[in-house]
N, C-alpha and C positions, 0 to 999 in steps of 0.2 A: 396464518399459515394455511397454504392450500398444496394439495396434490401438485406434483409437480416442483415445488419450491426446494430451494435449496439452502439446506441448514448449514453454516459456516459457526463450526466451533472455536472459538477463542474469548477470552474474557469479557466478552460483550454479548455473544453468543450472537448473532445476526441470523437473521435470515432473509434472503435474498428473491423475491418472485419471481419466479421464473424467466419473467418477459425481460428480465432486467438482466441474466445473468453474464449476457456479453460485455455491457455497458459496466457493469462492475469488475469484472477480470481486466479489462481495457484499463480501468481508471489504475488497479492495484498495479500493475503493470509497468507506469509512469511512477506510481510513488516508488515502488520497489527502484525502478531507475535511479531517480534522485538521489533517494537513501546510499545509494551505494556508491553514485558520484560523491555524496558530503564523505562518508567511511575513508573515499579512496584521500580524499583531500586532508581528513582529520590525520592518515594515518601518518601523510605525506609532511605532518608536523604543524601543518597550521591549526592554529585553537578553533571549536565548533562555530564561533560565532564567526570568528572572519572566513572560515571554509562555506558557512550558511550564505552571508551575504555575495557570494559569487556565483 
């Protein structure tokens, strides 16, 4: 950890270098999407496995 870094709390505890920190919000960004595509599809009554493989 250096000056500048950015500590991200959650049960892994991460920390993120600085130079990094676009590249990582970008990535989270995309998972958050998905995740919420699969949520809308599980809700929509299809089981996690068939709402995952689409």
């Amino acid at each position: 950890m250096a000056a500048g870094d950015v500590l991200v709390g959650d049960a892994d505890g991460v920390v993120v270098p600085r130079h990094r920190v676009r590249e990582v919000v970008d990535a989270i960004g995309g998972i958050v999407e998905k995740e919420e595509a699969l949520r809308q599809r599980i809700l929509a009554g299809r089981s996690g496995r068939t709402a995952a493989a689409r």
